[in-house]
C-alpha positions in Angstrom: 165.8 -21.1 -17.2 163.6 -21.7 -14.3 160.0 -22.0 -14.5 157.6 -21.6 -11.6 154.6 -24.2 -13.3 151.3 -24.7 -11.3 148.0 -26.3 -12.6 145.8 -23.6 -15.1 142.7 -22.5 -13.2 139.5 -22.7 -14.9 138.8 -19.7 -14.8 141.5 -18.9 -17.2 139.6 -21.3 -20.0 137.9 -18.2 -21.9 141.5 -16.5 -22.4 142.7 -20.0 -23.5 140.4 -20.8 -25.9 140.1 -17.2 -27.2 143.7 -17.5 -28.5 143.5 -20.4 -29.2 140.5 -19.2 -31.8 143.3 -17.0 -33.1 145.7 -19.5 -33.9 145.6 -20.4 -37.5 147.3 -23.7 -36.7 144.8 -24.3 -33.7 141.7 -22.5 -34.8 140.1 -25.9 -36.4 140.0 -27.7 -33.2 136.5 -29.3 -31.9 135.1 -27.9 -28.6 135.9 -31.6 -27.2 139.8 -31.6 -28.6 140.3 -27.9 -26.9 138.8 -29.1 -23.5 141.0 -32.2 -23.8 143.7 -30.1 -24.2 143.2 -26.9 -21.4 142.7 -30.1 -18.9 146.7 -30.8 -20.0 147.5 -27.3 -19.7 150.3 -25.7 -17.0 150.5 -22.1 -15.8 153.9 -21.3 -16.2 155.5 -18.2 -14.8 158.6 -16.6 -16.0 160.5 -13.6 -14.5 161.4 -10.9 -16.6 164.5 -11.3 -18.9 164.7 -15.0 -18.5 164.5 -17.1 -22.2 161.4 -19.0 -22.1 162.3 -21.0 -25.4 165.7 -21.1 -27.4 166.0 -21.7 -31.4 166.5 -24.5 -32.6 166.0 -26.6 -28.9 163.1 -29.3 -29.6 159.7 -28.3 -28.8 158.2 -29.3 -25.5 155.4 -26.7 -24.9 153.0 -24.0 -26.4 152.7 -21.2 -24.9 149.7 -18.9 -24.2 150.8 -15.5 -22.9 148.9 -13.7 -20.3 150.6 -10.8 -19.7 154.0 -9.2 -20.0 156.4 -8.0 -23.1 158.5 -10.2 -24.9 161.2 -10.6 -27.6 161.2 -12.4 -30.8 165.2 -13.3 -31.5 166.2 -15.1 -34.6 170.2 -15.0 -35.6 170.7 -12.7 -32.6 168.1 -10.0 -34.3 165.1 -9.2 -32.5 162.3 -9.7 -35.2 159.1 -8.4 -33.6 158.3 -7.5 -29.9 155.0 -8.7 -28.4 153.6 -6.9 -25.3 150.3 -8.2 -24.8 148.4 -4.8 -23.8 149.4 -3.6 -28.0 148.4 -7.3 -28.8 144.5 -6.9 -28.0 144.4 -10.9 -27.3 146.9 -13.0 -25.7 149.5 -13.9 -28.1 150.6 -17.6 -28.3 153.9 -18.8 -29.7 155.5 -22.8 -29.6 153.1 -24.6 -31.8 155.1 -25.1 -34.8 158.0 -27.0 -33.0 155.1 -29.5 -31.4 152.9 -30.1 -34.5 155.7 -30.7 -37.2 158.3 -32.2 -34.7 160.6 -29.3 -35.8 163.6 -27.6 -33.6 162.6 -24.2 -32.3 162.3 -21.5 -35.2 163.1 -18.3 -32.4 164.3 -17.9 -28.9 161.7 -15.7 -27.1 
């Protein structure tokens, strides 16, 4: 899958760290750790109906979604379906594979 990656504006900081606030896995961080991290931070753009991870692939990157609708696929079954308008906040998805060094749990 191709990815179109450019540097995150600051201007996008409040959406980061909102759902980031929302992260049960994230939520803990200090004010210092989460500016550390947005300054690491990529925009990535992905067309429609491209994967943008695949199960069981190592983990490289969390993602922070913006906008769009996206499926959840585990063993060929869609499990949920976010669309961030029903959402409320930007969902995120990707952490679990980068904090406990695990293989992908979905494709998305």
């Amino acid at each position: 899958t191709q990815k179109d990656i450019s540097p995150v504006c600051q201007s996008e900081f409040p959406d980061i760290r909102e759902a980031v606030k929302s992260n049960f896995l994230l939520s803990h961080l200090r004010e210092s750790q989460l500016d550390e991290a947005m300054s690491r931070m990529e925009l990535v753009r992905v067309a429609e109906g491209n994967t943008i991870i695949k199960k069981d692939e190592p983990g490289d990157w969390y993602y922070i979604v913006q906008s769009g609708v996206f499926d959840v696929v585990v063993n060929d079954q869609v499990v949920y379906t976010y669309a961030v308008d029903e959402v409320g906040a930007n969902p995120s998805f990707g952490e679990l594979a980068l904090l406990y060094s695990k293989p992908r749990a979905a494709t998305v």
